[in-house]
C-alpha positions as CSV (number, residue, x, y, z in Angstrom):
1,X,-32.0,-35.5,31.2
2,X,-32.6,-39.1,31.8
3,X,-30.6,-40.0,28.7
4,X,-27.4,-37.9,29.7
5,X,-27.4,-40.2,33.0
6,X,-28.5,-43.7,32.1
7,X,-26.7,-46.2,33.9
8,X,-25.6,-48.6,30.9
9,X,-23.6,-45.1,28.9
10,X,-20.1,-45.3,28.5
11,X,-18.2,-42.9,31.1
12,X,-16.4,-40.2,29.2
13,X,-13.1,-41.8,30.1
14,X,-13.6,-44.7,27.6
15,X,-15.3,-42.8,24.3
16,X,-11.8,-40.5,25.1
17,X,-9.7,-44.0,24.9
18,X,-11.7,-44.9,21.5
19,X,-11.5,-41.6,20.0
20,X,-7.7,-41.5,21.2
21,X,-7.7,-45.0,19.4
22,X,-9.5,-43.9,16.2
23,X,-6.7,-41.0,15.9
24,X,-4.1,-42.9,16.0
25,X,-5.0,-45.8,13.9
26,X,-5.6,-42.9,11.5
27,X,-1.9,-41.4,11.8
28,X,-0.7,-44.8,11.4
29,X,-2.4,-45.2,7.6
30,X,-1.7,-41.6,6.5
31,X,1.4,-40.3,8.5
32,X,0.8,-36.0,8.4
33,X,3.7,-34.6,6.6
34,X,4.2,-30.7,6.3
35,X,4.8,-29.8,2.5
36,X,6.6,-26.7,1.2
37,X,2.6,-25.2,0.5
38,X,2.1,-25.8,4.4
39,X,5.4,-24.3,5.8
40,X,4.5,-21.4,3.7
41,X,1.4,-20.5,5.0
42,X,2.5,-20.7,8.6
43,X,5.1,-18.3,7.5
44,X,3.0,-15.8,6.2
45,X,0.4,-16.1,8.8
46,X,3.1,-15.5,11.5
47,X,4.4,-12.0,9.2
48,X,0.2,-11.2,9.7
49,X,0.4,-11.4,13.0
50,X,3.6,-10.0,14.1
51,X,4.2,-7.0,11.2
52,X,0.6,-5.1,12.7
53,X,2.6,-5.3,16.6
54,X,6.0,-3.9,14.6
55,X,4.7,-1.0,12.9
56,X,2.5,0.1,15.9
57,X,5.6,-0.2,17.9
58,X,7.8,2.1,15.2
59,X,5.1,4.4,14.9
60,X,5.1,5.4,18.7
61,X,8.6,4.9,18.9
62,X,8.4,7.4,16.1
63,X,5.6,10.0,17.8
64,X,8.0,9.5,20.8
65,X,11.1,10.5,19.2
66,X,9.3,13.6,17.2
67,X,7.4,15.4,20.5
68,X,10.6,14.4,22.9
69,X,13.1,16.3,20.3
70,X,10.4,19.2,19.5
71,X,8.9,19.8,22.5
72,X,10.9,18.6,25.8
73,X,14.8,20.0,24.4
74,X,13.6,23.7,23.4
């Protein structure tokens, strides 16, 4: 415990200026570019996320459809 609250540590404040710092410097030497590979991927993992949510949504649109027009109009 008496490491976490010696008096001469740095407050969290200034190691998240440095790292802040640190990242930028960083951008600054190698700018991050999206390439075609990159887009693509984000593309298909949006169609994984979304298609599951579509097809459970036609399927009980579908079970809806089938017991409203066999069972509630006879």
């Amino acid at each position: 415990m008496s490491r976490a609250t010696l008096p001469n540590r740095k407050p969290i404040k200034e190691y998240e200026r440095d790292i802040k710092e640190q990242v930028n410097k960083k951008h600054k030497e190698e700018p991050f570019e999206f390439t075609k590979e990159d887009i693509l991927a984000m593309i298909i993992a949006g169609y994984q996320v979304i298609m599951p949510i579509v097809i459970i949504g036609a399927l009980v649109m579908a079970l809806f459809t089938y017991f409203f027009l066999n069972f509630y109009l006879k």
